[in-house]
C-alpha positions as CSV (number, residue, x, y, z in Angstrom):
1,X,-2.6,9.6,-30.5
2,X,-1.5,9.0,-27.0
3,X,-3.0,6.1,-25.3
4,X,-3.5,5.7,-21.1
5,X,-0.9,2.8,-21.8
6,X,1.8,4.4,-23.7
7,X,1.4,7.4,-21.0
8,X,1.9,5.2,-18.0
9,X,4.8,3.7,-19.9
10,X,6.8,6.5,-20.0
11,X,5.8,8.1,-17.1
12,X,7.3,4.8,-15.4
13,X,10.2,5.3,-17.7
14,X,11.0,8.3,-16.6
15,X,10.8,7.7,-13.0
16,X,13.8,4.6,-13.7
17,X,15.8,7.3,-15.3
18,X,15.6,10.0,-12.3
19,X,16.4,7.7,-9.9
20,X,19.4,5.8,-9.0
21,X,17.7,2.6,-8.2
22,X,16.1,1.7,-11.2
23,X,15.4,-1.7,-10.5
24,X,13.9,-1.3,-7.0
25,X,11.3,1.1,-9.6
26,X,10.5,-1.6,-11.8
27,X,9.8,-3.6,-9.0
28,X,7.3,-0.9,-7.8
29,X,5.9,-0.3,-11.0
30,X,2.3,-0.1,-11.2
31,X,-0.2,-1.7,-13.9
32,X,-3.1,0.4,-16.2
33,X,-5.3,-1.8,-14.1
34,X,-3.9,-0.8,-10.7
35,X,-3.7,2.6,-11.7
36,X,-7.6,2.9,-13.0
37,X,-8.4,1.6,-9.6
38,X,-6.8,3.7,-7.6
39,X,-8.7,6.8,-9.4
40,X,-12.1,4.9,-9.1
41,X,-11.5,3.7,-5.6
42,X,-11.5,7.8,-5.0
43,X,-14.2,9.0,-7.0
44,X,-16.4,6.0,-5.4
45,X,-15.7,6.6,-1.9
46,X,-16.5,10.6,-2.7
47,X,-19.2,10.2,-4.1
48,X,-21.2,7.0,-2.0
49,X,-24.9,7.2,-1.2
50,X,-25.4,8.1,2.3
51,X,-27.1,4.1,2.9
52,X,-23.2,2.7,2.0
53,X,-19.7,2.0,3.5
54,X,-16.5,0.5,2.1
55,X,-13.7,-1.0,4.1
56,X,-10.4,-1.9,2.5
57,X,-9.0,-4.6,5.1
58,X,-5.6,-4.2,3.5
59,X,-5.2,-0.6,2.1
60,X,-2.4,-2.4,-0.1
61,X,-4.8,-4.6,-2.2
62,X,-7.6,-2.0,-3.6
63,X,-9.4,-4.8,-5.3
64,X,-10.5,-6.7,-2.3
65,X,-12.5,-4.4,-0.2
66,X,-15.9,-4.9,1.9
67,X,-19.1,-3.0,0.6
68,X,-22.4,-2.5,3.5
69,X,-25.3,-1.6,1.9
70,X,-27.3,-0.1,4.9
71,X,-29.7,-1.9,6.0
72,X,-27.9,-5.3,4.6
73,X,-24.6,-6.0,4.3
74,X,-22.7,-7.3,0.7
75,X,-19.3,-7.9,-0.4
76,X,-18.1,-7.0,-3.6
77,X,-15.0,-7.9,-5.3
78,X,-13.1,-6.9,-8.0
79,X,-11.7,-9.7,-10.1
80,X,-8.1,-9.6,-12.0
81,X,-9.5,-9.2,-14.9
82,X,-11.2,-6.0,-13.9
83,X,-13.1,-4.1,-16.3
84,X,-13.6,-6.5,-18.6
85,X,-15.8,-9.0,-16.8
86,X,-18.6,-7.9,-14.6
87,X,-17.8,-8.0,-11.0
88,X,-18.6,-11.3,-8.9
89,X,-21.5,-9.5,-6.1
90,X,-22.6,-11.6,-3.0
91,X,-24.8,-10.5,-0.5
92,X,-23.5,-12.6,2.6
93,X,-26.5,-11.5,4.5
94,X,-29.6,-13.6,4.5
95,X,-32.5,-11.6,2.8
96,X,-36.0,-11.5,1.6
97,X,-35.6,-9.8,-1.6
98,X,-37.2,-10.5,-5.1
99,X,-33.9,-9.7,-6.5
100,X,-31.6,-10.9,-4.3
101,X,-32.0,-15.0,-3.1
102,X,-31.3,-16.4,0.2
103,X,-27.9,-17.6,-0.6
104,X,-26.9,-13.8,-2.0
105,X,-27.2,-14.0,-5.3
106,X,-28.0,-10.8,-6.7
107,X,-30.2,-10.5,-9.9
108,X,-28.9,-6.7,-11.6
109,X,-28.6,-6.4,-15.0
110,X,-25.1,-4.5,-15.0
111,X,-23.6,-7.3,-13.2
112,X,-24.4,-10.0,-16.3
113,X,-21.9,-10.2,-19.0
114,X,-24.8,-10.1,-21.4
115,X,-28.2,-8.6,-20.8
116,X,-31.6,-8.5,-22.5
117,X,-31.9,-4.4,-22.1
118,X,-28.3,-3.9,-23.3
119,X,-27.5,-2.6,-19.8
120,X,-25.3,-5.3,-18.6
121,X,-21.9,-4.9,-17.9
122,X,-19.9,-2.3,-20.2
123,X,-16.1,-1.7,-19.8
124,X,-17.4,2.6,-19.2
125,X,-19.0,0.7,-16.2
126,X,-17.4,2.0,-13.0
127,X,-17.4,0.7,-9.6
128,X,-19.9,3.8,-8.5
129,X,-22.3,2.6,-11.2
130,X,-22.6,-0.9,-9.4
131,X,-22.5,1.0,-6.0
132,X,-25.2,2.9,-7.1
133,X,-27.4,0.0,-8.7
134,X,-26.8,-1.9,-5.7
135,X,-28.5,0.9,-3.4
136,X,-31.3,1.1,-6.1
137,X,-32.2,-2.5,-5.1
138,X,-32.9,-2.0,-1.8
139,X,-34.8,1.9,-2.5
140,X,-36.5,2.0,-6.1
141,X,-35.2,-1.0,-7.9
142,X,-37.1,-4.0,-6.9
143,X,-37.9,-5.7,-9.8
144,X,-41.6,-8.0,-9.5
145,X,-41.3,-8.7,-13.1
146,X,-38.7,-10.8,-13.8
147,X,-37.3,-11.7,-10.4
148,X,-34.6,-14.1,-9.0
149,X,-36.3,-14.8,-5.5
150,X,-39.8,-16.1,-7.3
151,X,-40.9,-16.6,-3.9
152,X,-40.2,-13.4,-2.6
153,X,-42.3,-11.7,-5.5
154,X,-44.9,-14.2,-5.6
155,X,-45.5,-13.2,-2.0
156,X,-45.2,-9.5,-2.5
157,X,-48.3,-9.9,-5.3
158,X,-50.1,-12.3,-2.8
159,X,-50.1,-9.8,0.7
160,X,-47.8,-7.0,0.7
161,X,-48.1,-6.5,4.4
162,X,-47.3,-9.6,5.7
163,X,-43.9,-9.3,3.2
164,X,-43.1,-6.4,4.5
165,X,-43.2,-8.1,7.7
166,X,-41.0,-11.0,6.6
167,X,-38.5,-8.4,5.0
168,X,-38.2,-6.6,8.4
169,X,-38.1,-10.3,10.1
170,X,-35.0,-11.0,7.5
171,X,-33.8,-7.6,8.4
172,X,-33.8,-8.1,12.3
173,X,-32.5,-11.8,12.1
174,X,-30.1,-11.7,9.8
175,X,-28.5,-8.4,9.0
176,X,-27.9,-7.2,12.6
C-alpha cells in the first residue's frame, strides 16, 4: 500500500536525483503538512461562501492567513500541529452573538477537541468545513440552547426586537 508519506518521499527523492543541486532541494523540501495545505488553501478559497474573504499577508506562510466573515470580521489560524488539533478561532470584532462572547470567543462544536454530539474536531475536518460552520453562525446557526454569550441569548428569549437592535448597534460600532 502506498501511503501520502512514502509518495511525497520519493517524489522529493527524485527531484534530488534530477537535479544537480541536491542539497539546495533538500533545503526546499516540503512537509506532508505543508503540502495538504497548499491543496486545501485552493479548494477553500474556490469554493468560499459569497459572505467570506481570506487574505494571506505573506503568500509564503499558508498557515497564517486572515478570514472576514461579512458582516464581522475573524481571524483564523492554523496551528503547527495542523490537523490534529482543532484550529485556535477568534473573532477580533466585538459582537452580540449567543455563540460568540464579547472578547471573540467562538462557541462551534467542530472547533472543540471533544464534543457532546461527536461533531467536534476530526482529522477529515478541512479548513472549508470551519469556513463553512463559521458562516452558519452568523446565517442559520445560532444556537439559544446551549450558548456561550448567556446574555446574548437570555436577551434574545426576553425581546427579540430590541436584540436585534443591539446586534445591528454591535454591528455599526464595532465591525465597521
Amino acid at each position: 500500500m502506498l501511503t501520502l508519506a512514502s509518495k511525497l518521499k520519493r517524489e522529493d527523492g527524485l527531484k534530488g536525483a534530477r537535479t544537480s543541486a541536491a542539497a539546495s532541494d533538500c533545503a526546499r523540501r516540503v512537509s506532508v503538512r505543508d503540502k495538504l495545505l497548499v491543496k486545501e488553501v485552493a479548494e477553500l478559497e474556490a469554493n468560499l461562501p459569497c459572505t467570506c474573504k481570506v487574505q494571506f499577508p505573506d503568500p509564503n506562510k499558508l498557515h497564517c492567513f486572515q478570514l472576514t466573515v461579512s458582516p464581522d470580521d475573524g481571524y483564523y489560524q492554523v496551528p503547527d500541529a495542523y490537523n490534529m488539533v482543532p484550529p485556535k478561532v477568534k473573532c477580533l470584532a466585538k459582537i452580540w452573538h449567543p455563540n460568540i462572547t464579547e472578547t471573540g470567543e467562538i462557541c462551534l462544536s467542530l472547533l472543540r477537541e471533544h464534543s457532546i454530539d461527536g461533531t467536534g474536531r476530526a482529522p477529515t475536518r478541512t479548513l472549508k468545513d470551519v469556513v463553512w460552520g463559521l458562516n452558519s453562525l452568523f446565517t442559520d446557526l445560532l444556537n439559544f440552547d446551549d450558548p456561550l454569550n448567556i446574555e446574548a441569548a437570555e436577551h434574545h428569549l426576553r425581546d427579540k426586537e430590541d436584540f436585534r437592535n443591539k446586534v445591528e448597534d454591535y454591528i455599526k460600532s464595532y465591525a465597521s
